[in-house]
Every structure is written in structure tokens, then in C-alpha cells.
N, CA, C, O and CB atoms as a CASP TS submission, in Angstrom:
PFRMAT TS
TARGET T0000
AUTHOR 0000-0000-0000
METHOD Language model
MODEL 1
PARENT N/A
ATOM      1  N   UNK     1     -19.221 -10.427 -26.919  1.00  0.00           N
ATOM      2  CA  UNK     1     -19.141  -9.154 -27.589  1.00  0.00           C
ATOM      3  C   UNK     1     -17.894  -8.375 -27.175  1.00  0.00           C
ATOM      4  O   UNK     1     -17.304  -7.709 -28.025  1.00  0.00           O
ATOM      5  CB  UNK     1     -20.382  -8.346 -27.304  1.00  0.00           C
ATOM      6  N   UNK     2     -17.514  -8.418 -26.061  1.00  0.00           N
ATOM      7  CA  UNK     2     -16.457  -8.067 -25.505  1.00  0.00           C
ATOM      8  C   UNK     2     -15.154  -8.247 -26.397  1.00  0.00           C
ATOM      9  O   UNK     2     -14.376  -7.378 -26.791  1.00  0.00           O
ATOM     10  CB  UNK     2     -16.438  -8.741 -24.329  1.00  0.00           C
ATOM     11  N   UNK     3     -15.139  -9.482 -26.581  1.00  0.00           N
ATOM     12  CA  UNK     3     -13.592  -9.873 -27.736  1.00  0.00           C
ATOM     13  C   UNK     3     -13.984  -9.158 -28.833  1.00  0.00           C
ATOM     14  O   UNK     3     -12.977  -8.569 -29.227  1.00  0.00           O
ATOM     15  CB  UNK     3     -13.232 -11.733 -28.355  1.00  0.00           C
ATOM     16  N   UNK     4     -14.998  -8.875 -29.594  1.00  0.00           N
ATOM     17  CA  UNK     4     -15.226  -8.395 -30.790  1.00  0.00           C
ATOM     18  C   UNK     4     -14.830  -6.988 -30.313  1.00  0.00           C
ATOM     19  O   UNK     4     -13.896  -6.376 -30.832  1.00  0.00           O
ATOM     20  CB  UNK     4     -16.683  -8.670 -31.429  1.00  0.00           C
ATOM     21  N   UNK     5     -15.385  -6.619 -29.559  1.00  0.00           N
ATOM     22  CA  UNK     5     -14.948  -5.020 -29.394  1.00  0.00           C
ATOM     23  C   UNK     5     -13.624  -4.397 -29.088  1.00  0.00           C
ATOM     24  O   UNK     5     -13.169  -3.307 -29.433  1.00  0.00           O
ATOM     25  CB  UNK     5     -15.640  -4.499 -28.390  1.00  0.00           C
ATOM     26  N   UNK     6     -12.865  -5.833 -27.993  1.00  0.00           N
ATOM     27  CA  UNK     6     -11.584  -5.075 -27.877  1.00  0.00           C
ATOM     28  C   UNK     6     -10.680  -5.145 -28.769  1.00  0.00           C
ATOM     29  O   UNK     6      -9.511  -4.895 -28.475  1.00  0.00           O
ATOM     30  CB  UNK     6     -10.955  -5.334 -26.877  1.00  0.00           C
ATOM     31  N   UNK     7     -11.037  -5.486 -29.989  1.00  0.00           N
ATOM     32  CA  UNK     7     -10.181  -5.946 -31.364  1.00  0.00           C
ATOM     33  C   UNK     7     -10.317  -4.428 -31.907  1.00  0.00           C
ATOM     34  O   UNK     7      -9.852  -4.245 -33.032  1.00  0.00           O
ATOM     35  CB  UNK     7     -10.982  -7.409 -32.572  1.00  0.00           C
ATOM     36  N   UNK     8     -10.911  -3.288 -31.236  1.00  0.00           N
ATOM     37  CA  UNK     8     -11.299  -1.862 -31.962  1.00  0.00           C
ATOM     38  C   UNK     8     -11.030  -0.718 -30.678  1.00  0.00           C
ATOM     39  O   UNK     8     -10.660   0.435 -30.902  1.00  0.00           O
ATOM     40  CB  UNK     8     -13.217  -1.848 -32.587  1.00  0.00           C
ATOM     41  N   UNK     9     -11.261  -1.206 -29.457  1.00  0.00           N
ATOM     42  CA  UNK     9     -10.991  -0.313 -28.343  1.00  0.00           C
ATOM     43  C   UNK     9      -9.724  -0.970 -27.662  1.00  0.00           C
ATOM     44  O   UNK     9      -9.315  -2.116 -27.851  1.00  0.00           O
ATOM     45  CB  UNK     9     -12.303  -0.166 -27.316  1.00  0.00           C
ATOM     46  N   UNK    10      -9.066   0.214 -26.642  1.00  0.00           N
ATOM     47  CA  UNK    10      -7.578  -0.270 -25.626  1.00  0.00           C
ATOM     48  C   UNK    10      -8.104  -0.422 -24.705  1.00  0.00           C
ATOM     49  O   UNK    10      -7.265  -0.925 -23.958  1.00  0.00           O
ATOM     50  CB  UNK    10      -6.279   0.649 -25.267  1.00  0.00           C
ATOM     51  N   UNK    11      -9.232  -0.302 -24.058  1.00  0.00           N
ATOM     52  CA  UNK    11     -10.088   0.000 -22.944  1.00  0.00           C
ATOM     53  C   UNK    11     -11.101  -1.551 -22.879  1.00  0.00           C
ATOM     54  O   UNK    11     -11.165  -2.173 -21.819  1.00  0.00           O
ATOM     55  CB  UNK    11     -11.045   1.637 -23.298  1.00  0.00           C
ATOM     56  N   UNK    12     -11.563  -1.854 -23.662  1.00  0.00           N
ATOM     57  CA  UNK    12     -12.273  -3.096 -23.992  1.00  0.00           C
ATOM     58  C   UNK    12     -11.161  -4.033 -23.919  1.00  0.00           C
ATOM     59  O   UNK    12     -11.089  -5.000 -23.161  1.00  0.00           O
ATOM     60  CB  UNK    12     -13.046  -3.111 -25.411  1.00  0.00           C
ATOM     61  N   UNK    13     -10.353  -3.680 -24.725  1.00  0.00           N
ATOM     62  CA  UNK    13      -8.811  -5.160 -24.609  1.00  0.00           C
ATOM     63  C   UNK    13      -8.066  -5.304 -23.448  1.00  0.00           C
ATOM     64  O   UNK    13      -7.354  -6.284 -23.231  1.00  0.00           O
ATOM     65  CB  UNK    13      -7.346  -4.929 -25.685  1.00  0.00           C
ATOM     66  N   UNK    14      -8.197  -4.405 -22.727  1.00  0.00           N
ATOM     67  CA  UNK    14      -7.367  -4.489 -20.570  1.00  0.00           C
ATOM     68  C   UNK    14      -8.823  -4.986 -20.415  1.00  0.00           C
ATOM     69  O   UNK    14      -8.983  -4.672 -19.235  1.00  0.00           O
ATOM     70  CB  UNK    14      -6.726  -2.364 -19.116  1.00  0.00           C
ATOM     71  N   UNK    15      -9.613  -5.362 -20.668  1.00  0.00           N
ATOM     72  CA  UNK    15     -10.993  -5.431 -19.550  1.00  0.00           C
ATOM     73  C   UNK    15     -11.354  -7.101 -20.052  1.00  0.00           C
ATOM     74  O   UNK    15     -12.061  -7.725 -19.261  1.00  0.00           O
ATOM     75  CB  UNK    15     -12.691  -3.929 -19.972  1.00  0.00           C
ATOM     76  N   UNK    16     -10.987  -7.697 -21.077  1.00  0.00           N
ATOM     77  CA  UNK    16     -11.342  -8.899 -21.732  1.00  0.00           C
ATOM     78  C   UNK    16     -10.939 -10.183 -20.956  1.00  0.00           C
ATOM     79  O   UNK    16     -11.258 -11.368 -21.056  1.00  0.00           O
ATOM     80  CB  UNK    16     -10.726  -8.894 -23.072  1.00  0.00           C
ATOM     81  N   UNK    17     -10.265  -9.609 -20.293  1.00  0.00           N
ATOM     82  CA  UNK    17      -9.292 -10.963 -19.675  1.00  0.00           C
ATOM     83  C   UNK    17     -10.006 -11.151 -17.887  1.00  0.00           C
ATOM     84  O   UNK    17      -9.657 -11.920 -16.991  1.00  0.00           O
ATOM     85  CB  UNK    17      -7.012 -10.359 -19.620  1.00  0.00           C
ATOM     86  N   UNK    18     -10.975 -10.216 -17.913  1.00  0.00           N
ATOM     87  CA  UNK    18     -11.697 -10.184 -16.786  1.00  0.00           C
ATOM     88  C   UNK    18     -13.019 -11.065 -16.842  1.00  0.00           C
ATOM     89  O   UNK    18     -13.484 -11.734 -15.919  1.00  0.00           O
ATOM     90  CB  UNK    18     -11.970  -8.800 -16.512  1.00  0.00           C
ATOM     91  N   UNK    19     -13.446 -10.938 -17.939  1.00  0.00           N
ATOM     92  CA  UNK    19     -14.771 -11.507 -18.539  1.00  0.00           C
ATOM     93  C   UNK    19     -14.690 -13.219 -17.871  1.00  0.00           C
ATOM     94  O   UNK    19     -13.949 -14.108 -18.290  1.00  0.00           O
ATOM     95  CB  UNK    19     -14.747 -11.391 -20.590  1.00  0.00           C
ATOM     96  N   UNK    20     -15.520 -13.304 -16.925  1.00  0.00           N
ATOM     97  CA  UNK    20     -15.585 -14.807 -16.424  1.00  0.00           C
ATOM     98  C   UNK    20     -14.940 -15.106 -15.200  1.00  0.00           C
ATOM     99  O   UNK    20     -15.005 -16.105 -14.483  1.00  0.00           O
ATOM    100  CB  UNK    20     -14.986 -15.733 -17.377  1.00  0.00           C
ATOM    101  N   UNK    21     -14.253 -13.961 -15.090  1.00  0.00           N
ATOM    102  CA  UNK    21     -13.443 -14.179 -13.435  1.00  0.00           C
ATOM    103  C   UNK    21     -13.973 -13.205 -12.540  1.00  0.00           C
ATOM    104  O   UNK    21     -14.011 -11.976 -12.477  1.00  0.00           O
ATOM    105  CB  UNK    21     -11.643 -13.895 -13.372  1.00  0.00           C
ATOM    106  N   UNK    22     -14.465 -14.419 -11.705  1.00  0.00           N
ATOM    107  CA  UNK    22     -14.961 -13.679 -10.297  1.00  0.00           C
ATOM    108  C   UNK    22     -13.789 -12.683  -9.463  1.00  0.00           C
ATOM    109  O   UNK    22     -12.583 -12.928  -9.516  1.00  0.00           O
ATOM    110  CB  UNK    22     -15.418 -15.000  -9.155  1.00  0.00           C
ATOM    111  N   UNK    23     -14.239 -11.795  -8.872  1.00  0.00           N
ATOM    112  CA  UNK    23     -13.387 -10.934  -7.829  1.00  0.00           C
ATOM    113  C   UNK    23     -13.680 -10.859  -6.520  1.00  0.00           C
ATOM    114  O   UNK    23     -14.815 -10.387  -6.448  1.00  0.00           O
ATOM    115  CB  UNK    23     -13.357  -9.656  -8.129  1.00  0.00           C
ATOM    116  N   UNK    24     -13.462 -10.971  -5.969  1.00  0.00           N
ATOM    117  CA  UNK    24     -13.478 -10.956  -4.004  1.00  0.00           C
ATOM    118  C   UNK    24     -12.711 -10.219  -3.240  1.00  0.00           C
ATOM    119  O   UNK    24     -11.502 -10.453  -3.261  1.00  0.00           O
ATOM    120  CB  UNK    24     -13.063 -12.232  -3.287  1.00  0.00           C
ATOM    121  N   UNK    25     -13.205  -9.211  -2.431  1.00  0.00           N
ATOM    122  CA  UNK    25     -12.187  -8.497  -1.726  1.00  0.00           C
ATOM    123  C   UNK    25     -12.655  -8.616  -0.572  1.00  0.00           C
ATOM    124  O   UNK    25     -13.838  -8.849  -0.321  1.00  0.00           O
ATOM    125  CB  UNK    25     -11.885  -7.151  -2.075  1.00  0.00           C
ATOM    126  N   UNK    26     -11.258  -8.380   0.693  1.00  0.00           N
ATOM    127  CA  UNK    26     -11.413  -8.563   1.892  1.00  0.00           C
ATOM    128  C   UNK    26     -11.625  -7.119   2.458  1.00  0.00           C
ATOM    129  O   UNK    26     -10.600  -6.449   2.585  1.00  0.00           O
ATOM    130  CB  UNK    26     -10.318  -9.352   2.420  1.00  0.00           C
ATOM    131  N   UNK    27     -12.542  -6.682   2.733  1.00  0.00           N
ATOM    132  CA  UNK    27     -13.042  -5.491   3.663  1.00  0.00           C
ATOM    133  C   UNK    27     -12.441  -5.259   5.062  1.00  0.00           C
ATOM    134  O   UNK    27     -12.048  -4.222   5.597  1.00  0.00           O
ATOM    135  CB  UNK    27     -14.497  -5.672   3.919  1.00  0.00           C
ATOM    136  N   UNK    28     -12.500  -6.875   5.612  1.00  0.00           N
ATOM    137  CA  UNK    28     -11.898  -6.242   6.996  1.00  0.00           C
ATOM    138  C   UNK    28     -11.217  -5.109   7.779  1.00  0.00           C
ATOM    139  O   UNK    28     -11.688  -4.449   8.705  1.00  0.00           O
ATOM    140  CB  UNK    28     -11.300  -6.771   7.213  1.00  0.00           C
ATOM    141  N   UNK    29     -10.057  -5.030   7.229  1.00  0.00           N
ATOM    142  CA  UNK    29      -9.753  -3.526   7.667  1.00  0.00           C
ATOM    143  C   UNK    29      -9.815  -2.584   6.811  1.00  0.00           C
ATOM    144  O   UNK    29      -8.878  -1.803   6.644  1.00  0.00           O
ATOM    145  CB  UNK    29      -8.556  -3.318   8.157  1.00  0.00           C
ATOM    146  N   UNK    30     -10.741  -2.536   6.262  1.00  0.00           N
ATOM    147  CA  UNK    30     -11.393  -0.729   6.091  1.00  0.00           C
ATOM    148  C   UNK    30     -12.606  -1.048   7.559  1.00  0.00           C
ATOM    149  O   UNK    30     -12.466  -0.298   8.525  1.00  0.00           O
ATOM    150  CB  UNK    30     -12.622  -0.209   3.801  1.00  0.00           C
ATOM    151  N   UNK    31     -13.584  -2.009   7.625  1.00  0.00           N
ATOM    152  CA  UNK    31     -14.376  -2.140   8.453  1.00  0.00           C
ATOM    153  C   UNK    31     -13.742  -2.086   9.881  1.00  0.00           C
ATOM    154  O   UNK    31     -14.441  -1.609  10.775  1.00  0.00           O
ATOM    155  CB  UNK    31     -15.034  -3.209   8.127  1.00  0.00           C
ATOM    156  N   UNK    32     -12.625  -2.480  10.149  1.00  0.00           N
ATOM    157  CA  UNK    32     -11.938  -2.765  11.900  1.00  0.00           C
ATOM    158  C   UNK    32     -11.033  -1.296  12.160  1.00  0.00           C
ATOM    159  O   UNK    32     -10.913  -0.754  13.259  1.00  0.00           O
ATOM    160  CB  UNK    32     -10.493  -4.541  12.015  1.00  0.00           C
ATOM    161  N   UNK    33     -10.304  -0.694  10.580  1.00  0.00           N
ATOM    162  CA  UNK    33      -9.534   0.236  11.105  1.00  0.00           C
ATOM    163  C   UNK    33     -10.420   2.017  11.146  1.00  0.00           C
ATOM    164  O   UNK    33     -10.197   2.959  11.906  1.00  0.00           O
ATOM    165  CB  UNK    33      -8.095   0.090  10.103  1.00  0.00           C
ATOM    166  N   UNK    34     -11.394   1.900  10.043  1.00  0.00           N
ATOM    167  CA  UNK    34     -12.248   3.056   9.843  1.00  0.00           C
ATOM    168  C   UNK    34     -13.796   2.821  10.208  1.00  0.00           C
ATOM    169  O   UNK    34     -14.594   3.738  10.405  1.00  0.00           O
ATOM    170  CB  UNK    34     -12.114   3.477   8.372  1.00  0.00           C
ATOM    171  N   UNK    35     -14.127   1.298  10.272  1.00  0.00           N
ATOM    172  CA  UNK    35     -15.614   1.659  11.315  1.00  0.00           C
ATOM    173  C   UNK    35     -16.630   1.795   9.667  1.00  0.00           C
ATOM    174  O   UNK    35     -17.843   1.827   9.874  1.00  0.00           O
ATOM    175  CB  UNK    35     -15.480   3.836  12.703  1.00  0.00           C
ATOM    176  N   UNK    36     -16.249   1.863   8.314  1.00  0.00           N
ATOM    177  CA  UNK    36     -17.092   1.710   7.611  1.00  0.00           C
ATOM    178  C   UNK    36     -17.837   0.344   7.223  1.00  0.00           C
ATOM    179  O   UNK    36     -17.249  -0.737   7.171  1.00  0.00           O
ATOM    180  CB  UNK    36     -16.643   2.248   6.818  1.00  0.00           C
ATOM    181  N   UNK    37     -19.077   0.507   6.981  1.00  0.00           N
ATOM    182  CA  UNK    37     -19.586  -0.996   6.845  1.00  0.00           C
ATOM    183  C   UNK    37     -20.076  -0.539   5.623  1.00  0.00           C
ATOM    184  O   UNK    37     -20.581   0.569   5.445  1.00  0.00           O
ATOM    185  CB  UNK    37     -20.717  -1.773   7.994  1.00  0.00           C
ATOM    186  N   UNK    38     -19.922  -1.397   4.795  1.00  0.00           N
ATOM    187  CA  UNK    38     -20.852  -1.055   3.394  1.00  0.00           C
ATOM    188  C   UNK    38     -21.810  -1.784   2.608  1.00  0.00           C
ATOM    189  O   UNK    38     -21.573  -2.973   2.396  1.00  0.00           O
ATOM    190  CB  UNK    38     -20.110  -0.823   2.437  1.00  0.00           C
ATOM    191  N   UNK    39     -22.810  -1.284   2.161  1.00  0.00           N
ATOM    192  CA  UNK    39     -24.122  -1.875   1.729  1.00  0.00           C
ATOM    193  C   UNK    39     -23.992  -2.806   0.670  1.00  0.00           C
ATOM    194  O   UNK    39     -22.981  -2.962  -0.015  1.00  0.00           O
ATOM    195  CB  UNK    39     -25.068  -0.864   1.300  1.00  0.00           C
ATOM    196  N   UNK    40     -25.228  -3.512   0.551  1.00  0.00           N
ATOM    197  CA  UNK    40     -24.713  -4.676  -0.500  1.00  0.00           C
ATOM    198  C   UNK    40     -25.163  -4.215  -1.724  1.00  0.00           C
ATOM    199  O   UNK    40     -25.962  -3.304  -1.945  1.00  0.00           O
ATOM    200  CB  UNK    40     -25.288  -6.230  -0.269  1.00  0.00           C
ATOM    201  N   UNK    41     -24.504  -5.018  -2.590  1.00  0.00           N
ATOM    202  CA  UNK    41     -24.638  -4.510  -3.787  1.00  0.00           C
ATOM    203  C   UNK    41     -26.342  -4.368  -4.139  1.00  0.00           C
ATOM    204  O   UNK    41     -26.877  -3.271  -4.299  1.00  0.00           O
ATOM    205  CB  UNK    41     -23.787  -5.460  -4.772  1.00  0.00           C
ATOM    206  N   UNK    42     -26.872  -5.309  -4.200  1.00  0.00           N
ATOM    207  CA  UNK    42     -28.842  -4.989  -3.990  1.00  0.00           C
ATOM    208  C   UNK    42     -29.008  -3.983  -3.686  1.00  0.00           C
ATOM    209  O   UNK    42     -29.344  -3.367  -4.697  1.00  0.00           O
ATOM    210  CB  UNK    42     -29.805  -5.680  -2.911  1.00  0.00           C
ATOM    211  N   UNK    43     -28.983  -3.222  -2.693  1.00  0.00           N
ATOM    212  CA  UNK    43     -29.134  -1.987  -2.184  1.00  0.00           C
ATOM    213  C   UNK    43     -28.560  -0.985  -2.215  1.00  0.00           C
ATOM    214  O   UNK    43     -29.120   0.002  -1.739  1.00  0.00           O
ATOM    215  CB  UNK    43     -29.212  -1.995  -1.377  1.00  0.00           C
ATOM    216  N   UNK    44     -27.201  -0.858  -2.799  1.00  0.00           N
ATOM    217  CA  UNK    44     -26.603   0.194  -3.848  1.00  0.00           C
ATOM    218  C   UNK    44     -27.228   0.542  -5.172  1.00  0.00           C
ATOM    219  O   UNK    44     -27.463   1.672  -5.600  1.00  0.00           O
ATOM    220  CB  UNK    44     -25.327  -0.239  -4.231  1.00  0.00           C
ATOM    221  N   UNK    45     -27.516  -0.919  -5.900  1.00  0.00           N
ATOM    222  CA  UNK    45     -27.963  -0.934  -7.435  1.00  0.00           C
ATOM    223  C   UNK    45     -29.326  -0.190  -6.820  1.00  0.00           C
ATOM    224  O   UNK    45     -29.087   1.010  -6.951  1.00  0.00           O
ATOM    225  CB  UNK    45     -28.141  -2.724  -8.434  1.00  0.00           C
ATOM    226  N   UNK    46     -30.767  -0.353  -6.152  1.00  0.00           N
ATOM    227  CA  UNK    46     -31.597  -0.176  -5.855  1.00  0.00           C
ATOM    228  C   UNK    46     -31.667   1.313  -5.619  1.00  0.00           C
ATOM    229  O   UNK    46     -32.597   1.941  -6.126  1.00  0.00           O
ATOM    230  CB  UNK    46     -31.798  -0.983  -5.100  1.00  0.00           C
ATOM    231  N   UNK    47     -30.841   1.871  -4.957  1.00  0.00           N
ATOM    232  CA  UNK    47     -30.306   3.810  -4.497  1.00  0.00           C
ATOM    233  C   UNK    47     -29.755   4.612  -5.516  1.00  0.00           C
ATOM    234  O   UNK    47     -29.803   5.832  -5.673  1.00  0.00           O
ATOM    235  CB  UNK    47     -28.933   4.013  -3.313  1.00  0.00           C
ATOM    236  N   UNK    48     -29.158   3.613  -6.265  1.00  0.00           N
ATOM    237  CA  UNK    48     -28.599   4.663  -7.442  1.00  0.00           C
ATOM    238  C   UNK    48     -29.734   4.441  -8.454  1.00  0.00           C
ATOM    239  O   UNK    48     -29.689   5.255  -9.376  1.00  0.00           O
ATOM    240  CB  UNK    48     -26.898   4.271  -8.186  1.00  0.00           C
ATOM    241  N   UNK    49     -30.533   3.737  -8.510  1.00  0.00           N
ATOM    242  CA  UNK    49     -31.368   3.941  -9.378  1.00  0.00           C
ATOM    243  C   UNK    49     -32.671   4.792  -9.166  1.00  0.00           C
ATOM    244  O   UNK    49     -33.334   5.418  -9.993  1.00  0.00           O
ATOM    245  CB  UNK    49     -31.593   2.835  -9.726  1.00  0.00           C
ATOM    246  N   UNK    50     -32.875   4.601  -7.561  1.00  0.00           N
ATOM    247  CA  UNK    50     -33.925   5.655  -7.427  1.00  0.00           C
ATOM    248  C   UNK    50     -33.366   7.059  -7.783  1.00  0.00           C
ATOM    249  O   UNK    50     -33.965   7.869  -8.491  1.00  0.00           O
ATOM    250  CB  UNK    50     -34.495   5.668  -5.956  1.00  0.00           C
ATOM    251  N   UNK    51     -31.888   7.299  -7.090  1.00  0.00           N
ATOM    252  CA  UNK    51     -31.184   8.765  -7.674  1.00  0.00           C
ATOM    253  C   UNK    51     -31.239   9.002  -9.273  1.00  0.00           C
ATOM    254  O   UNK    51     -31.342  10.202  -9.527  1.00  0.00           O
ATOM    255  CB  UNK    51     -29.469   8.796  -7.284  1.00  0.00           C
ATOM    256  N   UNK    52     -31.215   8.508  -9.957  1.00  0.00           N
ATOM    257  CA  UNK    52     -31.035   8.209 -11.226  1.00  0.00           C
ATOM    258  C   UNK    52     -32.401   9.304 -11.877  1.00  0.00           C
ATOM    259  O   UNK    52     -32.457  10.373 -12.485  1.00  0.00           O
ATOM    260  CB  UNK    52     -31.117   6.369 -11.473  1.00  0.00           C
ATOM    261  N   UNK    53     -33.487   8.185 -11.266  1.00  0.00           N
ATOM    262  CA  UNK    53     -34.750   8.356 -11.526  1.00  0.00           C
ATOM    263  C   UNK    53     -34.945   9.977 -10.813  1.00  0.00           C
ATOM    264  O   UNK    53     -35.437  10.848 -11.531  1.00  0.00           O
ATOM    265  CB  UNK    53     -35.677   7.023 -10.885  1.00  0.00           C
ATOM    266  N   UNK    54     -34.463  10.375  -9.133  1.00  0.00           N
ATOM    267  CA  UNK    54     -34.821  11.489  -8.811  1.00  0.00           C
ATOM    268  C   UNK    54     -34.531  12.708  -9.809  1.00  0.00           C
ATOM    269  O   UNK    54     -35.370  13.580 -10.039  1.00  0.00           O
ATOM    270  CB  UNK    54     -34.304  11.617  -7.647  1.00  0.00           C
ATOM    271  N   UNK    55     -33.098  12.670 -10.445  1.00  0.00           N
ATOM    272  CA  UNK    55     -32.630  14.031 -10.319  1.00  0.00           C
ATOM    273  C   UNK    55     -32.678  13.892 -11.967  1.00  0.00           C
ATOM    274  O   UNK    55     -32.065  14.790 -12.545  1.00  0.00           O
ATOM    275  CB  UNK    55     -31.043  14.433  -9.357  1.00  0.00           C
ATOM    276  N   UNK    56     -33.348  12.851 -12.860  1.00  0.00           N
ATOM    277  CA  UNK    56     -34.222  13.112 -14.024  1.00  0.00           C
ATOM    278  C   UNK    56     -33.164  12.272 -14.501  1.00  0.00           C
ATOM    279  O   UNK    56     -33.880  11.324 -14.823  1.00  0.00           O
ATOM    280  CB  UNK    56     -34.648  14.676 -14.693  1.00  0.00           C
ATOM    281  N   UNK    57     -31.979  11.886 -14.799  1.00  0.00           N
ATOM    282  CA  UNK    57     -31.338  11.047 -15.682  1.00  0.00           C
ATOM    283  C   UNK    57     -31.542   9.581 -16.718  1.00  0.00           C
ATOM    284  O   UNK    57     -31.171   8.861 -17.644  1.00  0.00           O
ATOM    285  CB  UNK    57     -30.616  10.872 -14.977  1.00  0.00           C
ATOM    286  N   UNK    58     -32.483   9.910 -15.609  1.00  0.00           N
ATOM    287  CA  UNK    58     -33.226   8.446 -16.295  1.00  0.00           C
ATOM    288  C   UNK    58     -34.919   8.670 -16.067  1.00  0.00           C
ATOM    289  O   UNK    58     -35.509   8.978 -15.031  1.00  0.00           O
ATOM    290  CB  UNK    58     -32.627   6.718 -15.268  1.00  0.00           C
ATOM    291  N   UNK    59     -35.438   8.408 -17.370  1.00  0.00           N
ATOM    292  CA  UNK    59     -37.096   8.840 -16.944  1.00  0.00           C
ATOM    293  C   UNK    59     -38.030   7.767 -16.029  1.00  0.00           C
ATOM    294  O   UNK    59     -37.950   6.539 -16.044  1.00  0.00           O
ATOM    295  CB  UNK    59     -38.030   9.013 -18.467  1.00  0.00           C
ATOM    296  N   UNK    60     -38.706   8.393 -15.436  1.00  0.00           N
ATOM    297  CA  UNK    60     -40.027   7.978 -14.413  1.00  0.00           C
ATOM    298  C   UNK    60     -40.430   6.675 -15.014  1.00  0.00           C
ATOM    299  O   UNK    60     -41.001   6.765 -16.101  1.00  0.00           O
ATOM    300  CB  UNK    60     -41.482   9.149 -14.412  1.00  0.00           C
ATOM    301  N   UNK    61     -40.219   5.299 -14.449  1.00  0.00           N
ATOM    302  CA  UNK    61     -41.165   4.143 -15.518  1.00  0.00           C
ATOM    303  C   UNK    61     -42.324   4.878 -15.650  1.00  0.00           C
ATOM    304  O   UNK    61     -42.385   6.025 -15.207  1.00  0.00           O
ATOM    305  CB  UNK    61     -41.623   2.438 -14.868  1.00  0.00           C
ATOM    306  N   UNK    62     -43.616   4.138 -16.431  1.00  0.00           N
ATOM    307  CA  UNK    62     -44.714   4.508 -16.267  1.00  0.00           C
ATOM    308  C   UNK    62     -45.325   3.133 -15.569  1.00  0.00           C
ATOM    309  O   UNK    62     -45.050   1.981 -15.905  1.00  0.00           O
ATOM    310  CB  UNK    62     -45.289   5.073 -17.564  1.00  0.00           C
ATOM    311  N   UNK    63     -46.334   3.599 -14.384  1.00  0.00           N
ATOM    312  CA  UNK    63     -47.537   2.471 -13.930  1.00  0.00           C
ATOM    313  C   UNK    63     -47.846   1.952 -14.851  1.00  0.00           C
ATOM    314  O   UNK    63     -47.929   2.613 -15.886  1.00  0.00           O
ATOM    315  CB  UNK    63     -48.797   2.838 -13.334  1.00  0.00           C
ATOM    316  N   UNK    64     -48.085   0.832 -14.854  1.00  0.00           N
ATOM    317  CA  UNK    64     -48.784  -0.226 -15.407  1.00  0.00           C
ATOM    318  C   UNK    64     -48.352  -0.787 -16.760  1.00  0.00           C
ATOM    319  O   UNK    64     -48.965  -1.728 -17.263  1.00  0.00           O
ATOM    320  CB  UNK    64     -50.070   0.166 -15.485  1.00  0.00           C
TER
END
């Protein structure tokens, strides 16, 4: 869907050539020179969604 779209957006057509390629970054020194360690993505996706859910942006599932 991506190619179909960036044939209509400039924003979709810089982003197309990403589609399928993995990215990897080396943390090390932010972690060795500033001491930050950062959470994994599981547990980011998991926090922003409870925030999501807290501050109403997204509604309450329902039980069951």
C-alpha cells in the first residue's frame, strides 16, 4: 500500500524505500557516555498504550 500511496504523498515516497529494510542502532555511547539505558520496545508499546488509554485518547477496551 505504501507504493500506491507514495505515487500521491512526498512523505509516503522518502519512506518507500524503507519498507523491508531492517534498522539497527548502536546505543553504546549514549549508554557509556550519559548512563541512559532504554526500555524495549515491548514495554514502551505496552506504556504508551496504557497512557493512551489513561488520559482518554484512546477508549477503555471493554471486559469480556
Amino acid at each position: 500500500m505504501i507504493w500506491i500511496f507514495a505515487l500521491f504523498n512526498a512523505e509516503a515516497r522518502a519512506m518507500k524505500g524503507l519498507v523491508g529494510v531492517k534498522q539497527t542502532y548502536d546505543t553504546t555511547p549514549t549508554k557509556d557516555v550519559l548512563g541512559i539505558n532504554f526500555r524495549s520496545l515491548e514495554t514502551s508499546v505496552c506504556e504508551m498504550s496504557e497512557t493512551l488509554i489513561k488520559t482518554g485518547f484512546v477508549p477503555k477496551p471493554k471486559d469480556g
